[in-house]
VEXVO-584794 format. One line per field, with one value per residue (C-alpha): residue number from 1; x negated, y, z; residue in one letter. Coordinates in steps of 0.25 Angstrom, whole numbers, plus 5000, padded with zeros to 4 digits. Last residue first. Layout:
REM VEXVO-584794
num <- c(NUM, ...)
east <- c(X, ...)
north <- c(Y, ...)
up <- c(Z, ...)
residuo <- c(a, ...)
//
This chain:
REM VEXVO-584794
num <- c(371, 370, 369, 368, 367, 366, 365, 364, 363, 362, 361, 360, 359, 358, 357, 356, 355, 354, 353, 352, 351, 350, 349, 348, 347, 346, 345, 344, 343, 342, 341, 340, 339, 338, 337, 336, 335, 334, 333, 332, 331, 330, 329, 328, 327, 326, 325, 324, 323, 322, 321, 320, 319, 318, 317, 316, 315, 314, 313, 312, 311, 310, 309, 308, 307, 306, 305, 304, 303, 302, 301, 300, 299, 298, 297, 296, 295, 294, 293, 292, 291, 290, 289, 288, 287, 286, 285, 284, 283, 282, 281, 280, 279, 278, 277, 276, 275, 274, 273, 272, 271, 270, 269, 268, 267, 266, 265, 264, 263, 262, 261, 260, 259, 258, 257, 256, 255, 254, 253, 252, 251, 250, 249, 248, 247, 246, 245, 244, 243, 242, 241, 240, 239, 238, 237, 236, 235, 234, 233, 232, 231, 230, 229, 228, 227, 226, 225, 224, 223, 222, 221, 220, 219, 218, 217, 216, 215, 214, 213, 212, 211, 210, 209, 208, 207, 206, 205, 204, 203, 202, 201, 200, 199, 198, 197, 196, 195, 194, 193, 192, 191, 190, 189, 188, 187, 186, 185, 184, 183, 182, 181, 180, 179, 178, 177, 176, 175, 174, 173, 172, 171, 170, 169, 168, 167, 166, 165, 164, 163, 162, 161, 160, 159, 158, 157, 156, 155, 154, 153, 152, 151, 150, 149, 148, 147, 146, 145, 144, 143, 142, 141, 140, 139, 138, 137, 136, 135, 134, 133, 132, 131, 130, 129, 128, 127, 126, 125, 124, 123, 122, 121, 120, 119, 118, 117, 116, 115, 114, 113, 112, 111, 110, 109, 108, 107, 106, 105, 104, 103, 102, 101, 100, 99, 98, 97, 96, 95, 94, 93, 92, 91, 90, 89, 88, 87, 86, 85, 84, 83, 82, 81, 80, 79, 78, 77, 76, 75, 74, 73, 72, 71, 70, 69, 68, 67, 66, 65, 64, 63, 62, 61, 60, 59, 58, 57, 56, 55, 54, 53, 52, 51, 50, 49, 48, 47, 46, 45, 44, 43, 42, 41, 40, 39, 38, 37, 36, 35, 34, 33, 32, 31, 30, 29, 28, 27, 26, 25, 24, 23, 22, 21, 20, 19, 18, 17, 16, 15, 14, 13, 12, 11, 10, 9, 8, 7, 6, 5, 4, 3, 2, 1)
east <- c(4951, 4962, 4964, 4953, 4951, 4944, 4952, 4948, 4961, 4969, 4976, 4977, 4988, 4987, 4998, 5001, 4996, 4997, 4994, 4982, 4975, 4966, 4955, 4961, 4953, 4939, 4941, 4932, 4931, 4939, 4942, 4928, 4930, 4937, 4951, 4963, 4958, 4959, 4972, 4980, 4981, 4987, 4999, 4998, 5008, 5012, 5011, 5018, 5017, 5028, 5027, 5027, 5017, 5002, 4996, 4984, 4969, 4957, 4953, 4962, 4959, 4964, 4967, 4970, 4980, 4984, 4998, 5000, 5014, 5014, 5025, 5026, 5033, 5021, 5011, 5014, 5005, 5010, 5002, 5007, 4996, 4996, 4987, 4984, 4982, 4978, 4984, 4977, 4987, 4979, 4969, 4974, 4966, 4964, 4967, 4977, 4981, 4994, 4998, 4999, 5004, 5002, 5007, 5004, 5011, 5015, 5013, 5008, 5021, 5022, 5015, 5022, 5017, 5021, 5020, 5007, 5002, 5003, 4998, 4986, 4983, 4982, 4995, 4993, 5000, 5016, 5022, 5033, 5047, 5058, 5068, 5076, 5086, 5095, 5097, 5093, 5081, 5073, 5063, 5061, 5047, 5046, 5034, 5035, 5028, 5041, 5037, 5045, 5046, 5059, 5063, 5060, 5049, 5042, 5030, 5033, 5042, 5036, 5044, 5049, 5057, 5046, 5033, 5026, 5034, 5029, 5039, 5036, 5046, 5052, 5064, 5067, 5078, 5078, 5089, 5096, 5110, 5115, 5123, 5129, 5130, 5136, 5135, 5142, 5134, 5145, 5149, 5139, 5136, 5123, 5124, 5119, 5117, 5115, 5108, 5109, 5100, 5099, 5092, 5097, 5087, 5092, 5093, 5108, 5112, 5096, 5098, 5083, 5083, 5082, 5082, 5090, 5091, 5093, 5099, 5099, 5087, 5082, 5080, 5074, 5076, 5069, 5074, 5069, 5083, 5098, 5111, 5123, 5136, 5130, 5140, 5152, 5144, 5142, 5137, 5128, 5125, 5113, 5111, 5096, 5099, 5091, 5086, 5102, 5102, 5111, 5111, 5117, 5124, 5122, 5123, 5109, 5104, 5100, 5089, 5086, 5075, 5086, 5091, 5088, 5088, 5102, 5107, 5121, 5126, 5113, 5114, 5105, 5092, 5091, 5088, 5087, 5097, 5098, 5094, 5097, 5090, 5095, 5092, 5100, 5099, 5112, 5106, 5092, 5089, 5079, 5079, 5076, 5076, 5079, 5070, 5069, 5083, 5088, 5099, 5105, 5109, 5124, 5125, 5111, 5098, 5085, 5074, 5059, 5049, 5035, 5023, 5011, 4996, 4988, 4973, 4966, 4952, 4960, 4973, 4987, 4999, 5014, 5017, 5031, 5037, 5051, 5056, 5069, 5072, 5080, 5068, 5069, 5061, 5052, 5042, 5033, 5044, 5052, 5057, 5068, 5067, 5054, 5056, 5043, 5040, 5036, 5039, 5052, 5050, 5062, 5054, 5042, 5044, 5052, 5046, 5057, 5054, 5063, 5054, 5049, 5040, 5038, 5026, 5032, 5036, 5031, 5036, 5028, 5026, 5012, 5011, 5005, 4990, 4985, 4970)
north <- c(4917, 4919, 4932, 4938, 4950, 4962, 4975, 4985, 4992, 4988, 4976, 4970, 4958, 4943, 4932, 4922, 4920, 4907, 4897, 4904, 4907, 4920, 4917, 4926, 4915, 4915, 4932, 4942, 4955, 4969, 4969, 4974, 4989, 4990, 4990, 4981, 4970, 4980, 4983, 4971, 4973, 4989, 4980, 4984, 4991, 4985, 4997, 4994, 5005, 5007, 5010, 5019, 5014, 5012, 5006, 4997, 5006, 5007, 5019, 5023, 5038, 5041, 5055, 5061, 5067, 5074, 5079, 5083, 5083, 5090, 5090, 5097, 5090, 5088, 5087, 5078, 5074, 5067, 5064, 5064, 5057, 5058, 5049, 5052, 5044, 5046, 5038, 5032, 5022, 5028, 5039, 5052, 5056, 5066, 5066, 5065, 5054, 5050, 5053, 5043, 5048, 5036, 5040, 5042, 5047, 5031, 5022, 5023, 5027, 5027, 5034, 5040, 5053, 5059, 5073, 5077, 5089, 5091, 5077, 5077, 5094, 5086, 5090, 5098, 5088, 5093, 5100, 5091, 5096, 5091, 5084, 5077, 5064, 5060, 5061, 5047, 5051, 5051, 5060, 5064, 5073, 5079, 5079, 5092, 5088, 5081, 5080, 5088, 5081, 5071, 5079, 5080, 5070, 5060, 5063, 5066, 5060, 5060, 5051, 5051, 5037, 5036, 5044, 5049, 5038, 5040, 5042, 5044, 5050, 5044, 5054, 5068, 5078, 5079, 5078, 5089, 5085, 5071, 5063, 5051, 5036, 5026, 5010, 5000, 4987, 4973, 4966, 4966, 4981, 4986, 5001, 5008, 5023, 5029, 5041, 5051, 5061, 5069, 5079, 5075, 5070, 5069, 5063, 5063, 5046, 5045, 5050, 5052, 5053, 5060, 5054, 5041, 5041, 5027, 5025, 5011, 5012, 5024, 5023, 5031, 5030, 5041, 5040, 5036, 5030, 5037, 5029, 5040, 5041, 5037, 5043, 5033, 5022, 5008, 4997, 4984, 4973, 4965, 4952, 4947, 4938, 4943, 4956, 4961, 4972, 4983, 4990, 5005, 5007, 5020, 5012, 5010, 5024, 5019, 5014, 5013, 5002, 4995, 5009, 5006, 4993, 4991, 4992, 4993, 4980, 4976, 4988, 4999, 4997, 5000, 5013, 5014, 5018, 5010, 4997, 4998, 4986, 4978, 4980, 4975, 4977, 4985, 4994, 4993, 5000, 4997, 5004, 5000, 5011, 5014, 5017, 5003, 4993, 4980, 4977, 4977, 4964, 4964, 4951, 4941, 4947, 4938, 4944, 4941, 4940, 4945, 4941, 4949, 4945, 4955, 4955, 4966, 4958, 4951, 4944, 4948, 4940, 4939, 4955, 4957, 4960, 4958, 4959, 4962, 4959, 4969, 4971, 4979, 4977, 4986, 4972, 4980, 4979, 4990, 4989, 4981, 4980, 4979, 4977, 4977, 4970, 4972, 4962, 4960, 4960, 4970, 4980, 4980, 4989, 4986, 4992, 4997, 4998, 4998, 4998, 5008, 5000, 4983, 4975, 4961, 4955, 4940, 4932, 4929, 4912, 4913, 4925, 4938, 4945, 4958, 4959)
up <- c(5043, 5033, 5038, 5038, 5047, 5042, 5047, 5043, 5037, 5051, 5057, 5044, 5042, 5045, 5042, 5053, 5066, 5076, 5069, 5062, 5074, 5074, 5083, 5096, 5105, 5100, 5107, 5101, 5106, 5106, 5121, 5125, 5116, 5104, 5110, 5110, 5120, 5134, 5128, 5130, 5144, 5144, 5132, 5117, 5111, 5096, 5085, 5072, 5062, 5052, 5036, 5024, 5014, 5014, 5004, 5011, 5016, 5007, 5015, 5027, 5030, 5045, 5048, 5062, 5071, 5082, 5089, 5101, 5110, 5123, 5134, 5147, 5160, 5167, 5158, 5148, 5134, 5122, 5111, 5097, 5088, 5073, 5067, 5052, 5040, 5025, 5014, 5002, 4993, 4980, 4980, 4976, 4964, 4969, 4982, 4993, 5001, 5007, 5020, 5032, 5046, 5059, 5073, 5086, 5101, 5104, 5094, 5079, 5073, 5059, 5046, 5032, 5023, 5011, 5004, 5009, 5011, 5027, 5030, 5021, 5025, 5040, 5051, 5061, 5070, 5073, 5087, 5090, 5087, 5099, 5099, 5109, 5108, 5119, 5132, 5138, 5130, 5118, 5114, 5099, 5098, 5082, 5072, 5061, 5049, 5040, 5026, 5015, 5002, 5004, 5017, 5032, 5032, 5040, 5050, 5064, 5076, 5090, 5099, 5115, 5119, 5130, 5124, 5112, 5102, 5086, 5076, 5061, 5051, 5038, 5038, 5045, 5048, 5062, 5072, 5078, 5082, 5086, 5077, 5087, 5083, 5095, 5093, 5103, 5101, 5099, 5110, 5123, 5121, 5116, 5115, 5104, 5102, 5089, 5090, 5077, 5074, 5058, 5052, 5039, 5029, 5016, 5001, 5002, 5000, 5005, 5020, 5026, 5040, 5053, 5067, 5072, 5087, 5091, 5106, 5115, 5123, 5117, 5100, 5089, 5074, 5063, 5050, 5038, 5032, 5033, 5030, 5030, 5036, 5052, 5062, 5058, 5063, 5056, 5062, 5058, 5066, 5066, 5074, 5076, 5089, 5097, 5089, 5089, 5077, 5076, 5064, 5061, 5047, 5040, 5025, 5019, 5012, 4997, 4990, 4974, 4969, 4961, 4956, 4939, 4940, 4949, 4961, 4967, 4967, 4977, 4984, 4985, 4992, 5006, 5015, 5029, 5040, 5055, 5064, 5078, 5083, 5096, 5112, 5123, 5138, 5136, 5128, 5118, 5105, 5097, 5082, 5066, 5056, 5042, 5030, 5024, 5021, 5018, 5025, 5039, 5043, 5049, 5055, 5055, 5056, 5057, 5063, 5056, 5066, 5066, 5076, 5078, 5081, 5086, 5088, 5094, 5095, 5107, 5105, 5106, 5101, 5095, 5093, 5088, 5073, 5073, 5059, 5053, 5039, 5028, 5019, 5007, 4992, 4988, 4985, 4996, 5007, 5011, 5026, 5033, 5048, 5056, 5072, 5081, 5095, 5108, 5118, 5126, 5142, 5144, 5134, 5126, 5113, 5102, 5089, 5078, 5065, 5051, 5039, 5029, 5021, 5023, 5024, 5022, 5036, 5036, 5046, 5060, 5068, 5062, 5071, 5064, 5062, 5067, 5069)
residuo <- c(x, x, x, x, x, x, x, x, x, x, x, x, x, x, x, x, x, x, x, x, x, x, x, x, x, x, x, x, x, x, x, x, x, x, x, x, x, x, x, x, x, x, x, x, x, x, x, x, x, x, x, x, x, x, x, x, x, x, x, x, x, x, x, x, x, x, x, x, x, x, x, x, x, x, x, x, x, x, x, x, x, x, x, x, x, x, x, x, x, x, x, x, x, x, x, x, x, x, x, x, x, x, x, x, x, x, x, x, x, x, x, x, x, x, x, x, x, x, x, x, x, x, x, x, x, x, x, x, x, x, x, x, x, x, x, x, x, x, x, x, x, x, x, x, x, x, x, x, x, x, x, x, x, x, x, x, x, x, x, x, x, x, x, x, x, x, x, x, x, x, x, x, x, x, x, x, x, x, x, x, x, x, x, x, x, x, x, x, x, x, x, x, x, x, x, x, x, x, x, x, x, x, x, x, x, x, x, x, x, x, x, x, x, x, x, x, x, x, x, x, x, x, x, x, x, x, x, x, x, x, x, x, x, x, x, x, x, x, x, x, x, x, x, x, x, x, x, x, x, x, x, x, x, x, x, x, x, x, x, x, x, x, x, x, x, x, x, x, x, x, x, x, x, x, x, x, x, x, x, x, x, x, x, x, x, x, x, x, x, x, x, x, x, x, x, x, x, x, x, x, x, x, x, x, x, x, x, x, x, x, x, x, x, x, x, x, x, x, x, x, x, x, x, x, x, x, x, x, x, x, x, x, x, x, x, x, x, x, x, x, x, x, x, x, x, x, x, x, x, x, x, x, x, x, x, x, x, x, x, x, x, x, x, x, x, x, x, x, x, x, x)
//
């Protein structure tokens, strides 16, 4: 069961968000970002929540806590389709916050465009987590706001990949690095247009090793999906690409026109398609797990690829979003499995002081949560 702290906000469920996960380093514990998103009034979110794990107990339960970060300076605005980065230089690290899209502005709208977005201004955010100060700086490289891109970082280096630009309705094959260095006055910032980038929007990334990514799904335009997959490596160097021999995709994935997922960790991710039928069943979507497997011999190489369908009956709407994963540490394992661990424990009776509102851990699952 998953549940919240007492002490946790409420984040309303939100579409197309900015993510960023924070894995362990100098003794700082995992944690999410969430920035902006679409809620389901269609209204725009321009908060920043912290979403960390608070407590494990047996019988797989997880409690998480969520935090709500105050911005003060240059707050970005409202907005869904951009992306949120970790960078870290100098012993520091902050949040490179870039693209998206927002609603037109308050003096510009009116009842027959009041649901109409536009490109926010190519402005590139900075945001300090300790004391939750945003800046905003404008490079003369970026002339165009982009959204569903592709955002990797190294230490202090973001690659941005592909993109959909809405003031021309295209998706240029573009890569830019934006390099940040954290200087005790104010951050040096430095945008270079590299060559070859991919022409790509909405795609899924999945990490297959150290900075090394599998990037699949998406599209390559407004009616064409995107079935190649592509291996990004990151280095002192630079970027590399390289194709990826692609799964034999299903008939369901092939013929479809639509299809979202996320990451599910390391080498796997999560593709959803609508069903088909006649009549076509409403809010029915059929899932497959891609896995990319990585195997090394010597110096050689291989990626494989396999998949498999999941039909999930009387399952929620489904809309485009993000999957969470929190690692789990070598002793905590022992407790997550069916086997031995997976028993009752008096002492991880749920307690209402110290948890707050419940969600369900899968479609299964039984658990009151007014017991």
């Amino acid at each position: 069961a998953i549940s919240f702290s007492n002490n946790s906000c409420y984040i309303p469920p939100l579409r197309c968000p900015a993510v960023a996960h924070f894995e362990p380093r100098d003794g700082n514990p995992e944690f999410y970002l969430i920035h902006g998103g679409r809620t389901p009034n269609n209204e725009l979110s321009s908060s920043l929540y912290m979403l960390s794990v608070d407590s494990r107990g047996c019988n797989r339960k997880v409690t998480l806590r969520c935090q709500e970060k105050e911005l003060v300076g240059d707050v970005p605005s409202a907005r869904y389709g951009h992306t949120l980065s970790l960078i870290h230089s100098r012993g520091k690290t902050a949040c490179v916050l870039f693209g998206g899209r927002s609603y037109m502005p308050p003096t510009e709208r009116t009842t027959e465009n009041w649901n109409s977005v536009v490109d926010c201004p190519p402005q590139v955010f900075l945001i300090d987590l300790e004391f939750g100060c945003s800046s905003a700086h404008t490079l003369p490289e970026l002339t165009d706001g982009q959204s569903f891109h592709v955002a990797l970082a190294r230490e202090d280096c973001v690659y941005f990949l592909g993109g959909h630009i809405l003031s021309s309705d295209c998706r240029p094959p573009r890569l830019i690095r934006l390099r940040v260095e954290l200087l005790l006055g104010s951050p040096v910032i430095t945008c270079t247009v590299l060559q070859e980038g991919l022409s790509i929007t909405s795609a899924i990334t999945t990490p297959v090793g150290y900075h090394e990514y599998i990037i699949f799904g998406g599209y390559q335009s407004e009616t064409q999906k995107r079935m190649e997959c592509t291996y990004v490596g990151l280095d002192d160097v630079g970027v590399h690409m390289e194709p990826r021999e692609p799964p034999q995709w299903t008939s369901e994935i092939s013929h479809s026109r639509t299809w979202f997922g996320g990451s599910l960790g390391k080498g796997s991710g999560l593709i959803a398609v609508p069903s088909e039928g006649n009549p076509t069943p409403p809010d029915a979507y059929h899932f497959y797990q891609v896995s990319f497997q990585k195997e090394q011999d010597g110096e050689a190489s291989t990626q494989g690829c396999s998949q498999e369908s999941t039909d999930f009956e009387d399952s929620a709407p489904l809309e485009d979003s993000e999957e969470l994963y929190f690692g789990r540490e070598p002793h905590e394992l022992e407790y997550s499995s069916d086997g031995e661990g997976d028993t009752y424990n008096e002492e991880d009776e749920e307690d209402e002081s110290q948890t707050g509102y419940w969600i369900k851990c899968c479609l299964n699952c039984q658990v009151d949560p007014n017991i």
